[in-house]
C-alpha positions as CSV (number, residue, x, y, z in Angstrom):
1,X,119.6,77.6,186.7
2,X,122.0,79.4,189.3
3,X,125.5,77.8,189.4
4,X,125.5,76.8,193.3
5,X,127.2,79.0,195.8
6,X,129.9,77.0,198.0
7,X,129.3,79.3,201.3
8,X,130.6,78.5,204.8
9,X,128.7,80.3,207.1
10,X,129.0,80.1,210.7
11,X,125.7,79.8,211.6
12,X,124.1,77.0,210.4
13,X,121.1,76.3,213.0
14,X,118.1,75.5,211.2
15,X,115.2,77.8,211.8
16,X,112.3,76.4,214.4
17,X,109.2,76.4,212.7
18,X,107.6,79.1,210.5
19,X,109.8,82.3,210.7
20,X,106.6,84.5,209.8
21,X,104.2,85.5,212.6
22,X,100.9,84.3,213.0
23,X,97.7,86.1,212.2
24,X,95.0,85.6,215.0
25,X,92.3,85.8,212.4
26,X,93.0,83.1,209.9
27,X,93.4,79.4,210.2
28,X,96.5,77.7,211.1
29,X,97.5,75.1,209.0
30,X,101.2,73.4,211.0
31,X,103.3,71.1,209.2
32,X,105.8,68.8,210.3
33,X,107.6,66.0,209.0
34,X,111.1,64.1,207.7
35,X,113.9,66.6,206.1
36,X,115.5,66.7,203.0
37,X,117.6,68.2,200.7
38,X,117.9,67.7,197.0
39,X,120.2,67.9,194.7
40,X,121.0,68.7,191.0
41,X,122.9,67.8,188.6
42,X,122.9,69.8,185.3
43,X,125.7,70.4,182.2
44,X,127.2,73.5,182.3
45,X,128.9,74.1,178.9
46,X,132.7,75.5,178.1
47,X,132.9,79.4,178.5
48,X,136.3,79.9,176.8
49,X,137.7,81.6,180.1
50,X,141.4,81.4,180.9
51,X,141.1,79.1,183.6
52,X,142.1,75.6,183.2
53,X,138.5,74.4,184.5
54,X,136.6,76.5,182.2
55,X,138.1,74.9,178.9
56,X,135.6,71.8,179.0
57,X,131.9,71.4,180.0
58,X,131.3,69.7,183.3
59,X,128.6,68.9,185.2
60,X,127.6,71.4,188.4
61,X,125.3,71.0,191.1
62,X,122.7,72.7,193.1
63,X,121.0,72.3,196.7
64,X,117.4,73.3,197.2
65,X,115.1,72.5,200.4
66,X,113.4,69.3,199.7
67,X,111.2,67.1,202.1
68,X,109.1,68.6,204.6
69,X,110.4,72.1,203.5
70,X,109.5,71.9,200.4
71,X,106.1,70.9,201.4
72,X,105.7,73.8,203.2
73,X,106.9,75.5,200.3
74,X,103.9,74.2,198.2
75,X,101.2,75.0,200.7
76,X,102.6,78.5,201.3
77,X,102.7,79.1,197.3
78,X,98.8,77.1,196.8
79,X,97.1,79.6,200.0
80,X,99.0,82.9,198.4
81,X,97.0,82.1,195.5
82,X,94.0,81.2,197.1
83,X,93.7,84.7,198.7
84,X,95.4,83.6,201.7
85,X,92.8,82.5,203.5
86,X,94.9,80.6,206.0
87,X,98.6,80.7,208.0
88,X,101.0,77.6,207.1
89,X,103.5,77.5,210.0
90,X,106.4,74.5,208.9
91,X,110.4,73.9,209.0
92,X,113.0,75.9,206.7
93,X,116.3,75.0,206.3
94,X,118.1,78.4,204.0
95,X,119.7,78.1,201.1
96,X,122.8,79.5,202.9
97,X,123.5,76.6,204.9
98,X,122.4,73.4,202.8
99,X,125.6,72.2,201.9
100,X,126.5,72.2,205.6
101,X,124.1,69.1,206.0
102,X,125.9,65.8,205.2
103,X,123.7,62.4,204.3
104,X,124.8,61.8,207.9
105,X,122.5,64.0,209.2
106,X,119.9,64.8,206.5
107,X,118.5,62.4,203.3
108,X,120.0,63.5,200.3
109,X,117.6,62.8,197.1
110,X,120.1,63.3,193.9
111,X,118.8,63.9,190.1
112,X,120.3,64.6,186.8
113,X,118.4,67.7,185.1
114,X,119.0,68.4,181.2
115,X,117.8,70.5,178.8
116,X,114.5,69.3,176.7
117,X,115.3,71.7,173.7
118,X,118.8,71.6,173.1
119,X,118.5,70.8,170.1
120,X,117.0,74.1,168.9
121,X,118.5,77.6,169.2
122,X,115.8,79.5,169.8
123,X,115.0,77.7,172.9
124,X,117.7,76.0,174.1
125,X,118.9,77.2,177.5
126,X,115.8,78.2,179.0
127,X,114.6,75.5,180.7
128,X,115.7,71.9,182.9
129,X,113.8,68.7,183.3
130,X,114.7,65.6,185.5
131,X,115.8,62.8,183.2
132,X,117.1,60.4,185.6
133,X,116.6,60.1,189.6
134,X,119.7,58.8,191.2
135,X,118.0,57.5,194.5
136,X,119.2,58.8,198.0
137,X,122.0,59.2,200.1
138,X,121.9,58.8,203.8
139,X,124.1,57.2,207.0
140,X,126.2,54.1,206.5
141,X,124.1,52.7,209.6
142,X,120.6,53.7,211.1
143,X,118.8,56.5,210.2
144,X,119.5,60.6,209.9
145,X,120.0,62.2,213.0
146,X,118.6,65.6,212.2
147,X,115.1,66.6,213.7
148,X,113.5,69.4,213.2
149,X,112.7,71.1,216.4
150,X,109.0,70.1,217.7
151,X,106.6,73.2,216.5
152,X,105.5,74.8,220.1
153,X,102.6,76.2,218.3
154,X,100.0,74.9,220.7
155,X,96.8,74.6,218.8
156,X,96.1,74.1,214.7
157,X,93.3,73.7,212.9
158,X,95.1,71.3,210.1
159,X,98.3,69.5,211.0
160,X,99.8,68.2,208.0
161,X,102.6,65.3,208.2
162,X,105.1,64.3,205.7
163,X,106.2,61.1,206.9
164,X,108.4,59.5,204.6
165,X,109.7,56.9,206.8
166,X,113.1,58.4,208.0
167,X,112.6,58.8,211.7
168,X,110.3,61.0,212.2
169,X,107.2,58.8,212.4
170,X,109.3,56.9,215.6
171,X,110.2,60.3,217.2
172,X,107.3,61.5,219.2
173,X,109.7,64.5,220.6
174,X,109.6,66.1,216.9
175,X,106.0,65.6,217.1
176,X,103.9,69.0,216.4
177,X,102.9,69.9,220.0
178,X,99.6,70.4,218.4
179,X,98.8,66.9,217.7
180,X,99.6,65.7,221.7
181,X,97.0,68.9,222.8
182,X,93.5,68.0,224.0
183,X,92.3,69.9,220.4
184,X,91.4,67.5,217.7
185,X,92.5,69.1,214.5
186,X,92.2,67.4,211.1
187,X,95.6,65.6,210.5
188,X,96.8,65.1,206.6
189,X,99.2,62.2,206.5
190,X,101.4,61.9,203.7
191,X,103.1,58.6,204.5
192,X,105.4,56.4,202.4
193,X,106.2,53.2,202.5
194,X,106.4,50.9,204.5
195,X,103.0,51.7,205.5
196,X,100.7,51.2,208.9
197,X,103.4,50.9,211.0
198,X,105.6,53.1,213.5
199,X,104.6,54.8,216.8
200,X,103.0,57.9,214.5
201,X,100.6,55.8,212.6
202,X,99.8,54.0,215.8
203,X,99.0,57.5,217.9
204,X,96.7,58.5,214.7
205,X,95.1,55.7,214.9
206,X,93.7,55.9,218.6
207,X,93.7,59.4,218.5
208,X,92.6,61.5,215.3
209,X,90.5,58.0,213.8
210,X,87.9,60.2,212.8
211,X,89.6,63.1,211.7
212,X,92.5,61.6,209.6
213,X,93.1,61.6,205.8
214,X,95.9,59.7,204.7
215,X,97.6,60.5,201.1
216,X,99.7,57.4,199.9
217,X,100.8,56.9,196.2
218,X,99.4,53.7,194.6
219,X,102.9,52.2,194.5
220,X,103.0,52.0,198.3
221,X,99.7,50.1,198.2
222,X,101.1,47.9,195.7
223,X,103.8,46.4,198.6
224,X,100.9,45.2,201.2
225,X,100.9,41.9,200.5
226,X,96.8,42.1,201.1
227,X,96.1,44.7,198.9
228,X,95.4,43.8,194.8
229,X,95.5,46.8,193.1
230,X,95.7,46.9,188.9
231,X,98.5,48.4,186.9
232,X,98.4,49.9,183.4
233,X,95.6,49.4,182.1
């Protein structure tokens, strides 16, 4: 793991949409959704430098594009290695400027990562592994103010939306231009709790009724009051 940079730069506008350009002959797969950004905590052992700081270990921390980016990310890496048979358009946020983005304005997720095989020489140091999530960090009041800029790519054949319940679902201005066009693409909603609620879900379901698949983890199910749905067994 890379100790974290602490850059200022001046520039700290997040880029609109996919910075890569489109090929006409493939597929276009647009995604759109909440931002995040999360952040790692990991031990950092003494180094026996002369500096006062360096003399015990201490915990540092790292920022990496999480959310919607990072689902973008993960579609990007999975059609690479498919033969790239398609064109994922989506939100970045650079490395560069992460720290720039207070809970104010973006949903901080926060873990502690340690090392699995500390306890053996030969392997110790070459891998992390989350061992505890430490929730979120956001606003005091409300929700984020940060929004993506609304993709102006005008037609898709597969929108993809990571709604995690943070605003965007009640934003219809970060909305994928896509999804208001007269083409019907297929839609992929990732939603989180609380579920089938919010002007998005309400838009899907008049719209794209027929060409909508919604991904939801079991645990969201688990909070409709109407839905019984087993547990370890």
């Amino acid at each position: 793991m890379k100790k974290a940079e602490n850059r200022n730069p001046k520039e700290t506008k997040p880029t609109k949409g996919s910075s890569r350009r489109q090929s006409p002959q493939k597929p276009t797969i647009l995604v759109a959704g909440d931002a995040a950004i999360d952040w790692f905590l990991y031990p950092v052992a003494a180094d026996g430098g002369p500096a006062n700081f360096r003399q015990l270990s201490a915990m540092h921390s790292t920022a990496v594009p999480g959310g919607v980016c990072l689902l973008t990310h993960f579609l990007r890496e999975m059609v690479a290695a498919e033969g790239g048979h398609s064109f994922v358009a989506g939100p970045e946020l650079k490395d560069r400027v992460l720290r720039e983005f207070s809970p104010d304005r973006v949903i901080h997720s926060n873990a502690i990562l340690e090392d699995p095989d500390s306890g053996d020489e030969k392997k110790r140091n070459q891998r992390l592994r989350i061992s505890r999530a430490l929730g979120f960090m956001g606003p005091a009041e409300g929700i984020p103010r940060f929004r993506f800029p609304s993709s102006p790519t005008p037609r898709a054949d597969v929108i993809v939306l990571d709604d995690v319940g943070n605003g965007f679902r009640d934003d219809p201005r970060a909305w994928p231009s896509a999804l208001k066009g007269a083409n019907q693409p297929w839609v992929i909603h990732k939603v989180s709790s609380p579920l089938a609620g919010g002007l998005l879900w309400e838009r899907l379901a008049k719209s794209h009724h027929e060409k909508r698949m919604v991904v939801v983890t079991a645990e969201a199910l688990r909070q409709i009051t109407e839905v019984q749905l087993s547990s370890g067994l």
